[in-house]
C-alpha positions as CSV (number, residue, x, y, z in Angstrom):
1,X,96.0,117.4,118.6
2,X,95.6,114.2,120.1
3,X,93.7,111.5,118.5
4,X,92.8,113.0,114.8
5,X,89.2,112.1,113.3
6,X,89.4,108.9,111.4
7,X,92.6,107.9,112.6
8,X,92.3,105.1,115.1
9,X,94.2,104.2,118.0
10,X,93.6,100.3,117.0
11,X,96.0,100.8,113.9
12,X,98.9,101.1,115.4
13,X,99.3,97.8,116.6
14,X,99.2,98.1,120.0
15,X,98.8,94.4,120.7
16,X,101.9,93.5,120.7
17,X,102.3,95.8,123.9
18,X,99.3,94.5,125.6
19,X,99.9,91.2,128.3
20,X,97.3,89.0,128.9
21,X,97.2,86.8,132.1
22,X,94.9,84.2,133.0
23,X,93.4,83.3,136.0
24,X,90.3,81.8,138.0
25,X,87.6,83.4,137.8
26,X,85.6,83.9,141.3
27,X,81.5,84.1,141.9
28,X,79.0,80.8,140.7
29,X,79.5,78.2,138.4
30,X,80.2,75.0,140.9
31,X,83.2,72.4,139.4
32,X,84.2,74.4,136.0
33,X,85.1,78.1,137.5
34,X,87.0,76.0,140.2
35,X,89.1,73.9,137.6
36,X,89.5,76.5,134.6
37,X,91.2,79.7,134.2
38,X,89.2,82.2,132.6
39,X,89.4,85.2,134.0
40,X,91.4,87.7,131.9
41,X,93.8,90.3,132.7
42,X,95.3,93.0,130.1
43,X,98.1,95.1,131.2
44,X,99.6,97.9,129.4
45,X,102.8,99.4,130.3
46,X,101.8,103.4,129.7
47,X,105.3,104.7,130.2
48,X,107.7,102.1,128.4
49,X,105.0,101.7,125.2
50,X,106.6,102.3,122.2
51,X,103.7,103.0,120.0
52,X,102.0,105.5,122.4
53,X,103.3,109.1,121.8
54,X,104.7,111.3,124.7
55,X,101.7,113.6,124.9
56,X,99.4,110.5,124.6
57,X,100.9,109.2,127.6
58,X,100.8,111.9,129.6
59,X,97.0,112.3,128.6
60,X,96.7,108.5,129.5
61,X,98.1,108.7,132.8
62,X,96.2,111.9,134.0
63,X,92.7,110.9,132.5
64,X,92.7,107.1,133.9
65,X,94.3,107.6,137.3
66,X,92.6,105.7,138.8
67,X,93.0,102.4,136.4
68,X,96.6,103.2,136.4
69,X,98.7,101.2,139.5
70,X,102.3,102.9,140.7
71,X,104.4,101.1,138.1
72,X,102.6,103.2,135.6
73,X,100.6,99.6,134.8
74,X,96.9,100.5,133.0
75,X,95.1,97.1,134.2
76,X,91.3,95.8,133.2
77,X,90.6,92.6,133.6
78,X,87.0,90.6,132.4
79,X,85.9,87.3,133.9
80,X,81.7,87.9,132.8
81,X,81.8,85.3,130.3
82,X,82.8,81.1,130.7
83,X,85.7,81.3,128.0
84,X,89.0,82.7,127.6
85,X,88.8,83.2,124.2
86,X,85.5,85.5,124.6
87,X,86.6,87.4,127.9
88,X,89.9,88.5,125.9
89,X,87.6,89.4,122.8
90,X,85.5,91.4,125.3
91,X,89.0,93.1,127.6
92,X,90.0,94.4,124.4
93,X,87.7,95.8,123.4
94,X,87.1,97.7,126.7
95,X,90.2,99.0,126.3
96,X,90.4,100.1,123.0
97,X,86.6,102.1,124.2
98,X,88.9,103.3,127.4
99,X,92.0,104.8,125.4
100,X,89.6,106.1,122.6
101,X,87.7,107.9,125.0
102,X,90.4,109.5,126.8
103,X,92.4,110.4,123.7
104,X,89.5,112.2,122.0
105,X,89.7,116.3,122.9
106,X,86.6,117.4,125.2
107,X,84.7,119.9,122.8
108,X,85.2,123.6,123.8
109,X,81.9,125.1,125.3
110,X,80.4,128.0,123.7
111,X,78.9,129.9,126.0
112,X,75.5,131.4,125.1
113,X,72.7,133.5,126.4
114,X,69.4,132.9,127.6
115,X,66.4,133.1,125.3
116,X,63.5,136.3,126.5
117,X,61.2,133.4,126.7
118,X,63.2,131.4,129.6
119,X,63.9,135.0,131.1
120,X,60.5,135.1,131.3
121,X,59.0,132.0,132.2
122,X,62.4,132.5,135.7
123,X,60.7,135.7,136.8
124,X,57.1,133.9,136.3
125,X,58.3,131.0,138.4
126,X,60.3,133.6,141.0
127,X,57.0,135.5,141.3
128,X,54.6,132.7,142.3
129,X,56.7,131.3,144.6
130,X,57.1,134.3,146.3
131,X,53.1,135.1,146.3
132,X,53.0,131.3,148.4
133,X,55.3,132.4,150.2
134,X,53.6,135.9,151.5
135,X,50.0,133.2,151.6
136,X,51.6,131.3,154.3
137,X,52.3,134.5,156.9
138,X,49.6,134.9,159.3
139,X,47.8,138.4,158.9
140,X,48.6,141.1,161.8
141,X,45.5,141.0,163.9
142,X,44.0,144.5,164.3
């Protein structure tokens, strides 16, 4: 089993894997987006962690592809808000979400029947379309 109930993934400690860079950020906001860095970016080495078990990895890489670059990198970055300090707060968080998400076990589907009543009410449906249907033909002329 991968992620247990009630055991989190944010207890381990992951932080200390996790690299932050800083950078400007692009879109409005005139003379301070062009003089301070605030966009964030958290990187997370998925193959050399330490804290991440085998199987979590290989869950990691399969189920976030597409966040994942080459080097085995999982990148997010957050540049939404006008501090550093917040756009970090707000990047971790995403990716605590992200790993949580994908370490969590999909629930197994039961497969079940369908009730007489929505039998019914299908074959109701079936049968009036089919009466328009036969409406809409022209009659043979005699």
């Amino acid at each position: 089993m991968l992620l247990a109930q009630g055991s989190g993934i944010r207890d381990r400690g992951l932080e200390a894997e996790l690299v932050f860079n800083a950078s400007r950020s692009s879109g409005p906001g005139g003379q301070h987006v062009n003089k301070v860095s605030t966009r964030i970016e958290l990187r997370l080495d998925i193959p050399g962690s330490k804290l991440l078990k085998e199987e979590e990895k290989l869950v990691l890489i399969d189920k976030l592809a597409n966040r994942i670059s080459r080097e085995g990198m999982l990148i997010l970055a957050s540049q939404s808000g006008r501090s550093q300090f917040n756009n970090r707060a707000e990047v971790t968080e995403r990716f605590y979400r992200l790993v949580e998400k994908a370490l969590t076990p999909a629930k197994k589907r039961r497969p079940t029947r369908p009730t007489t009543a929505s039998r019914i009410k299908r074959l109701e449906s079936k049968q009036q379309r089919s009466e328009k249907k036969m409406r809409r033909k022209s009659l043979p002329e005699e």
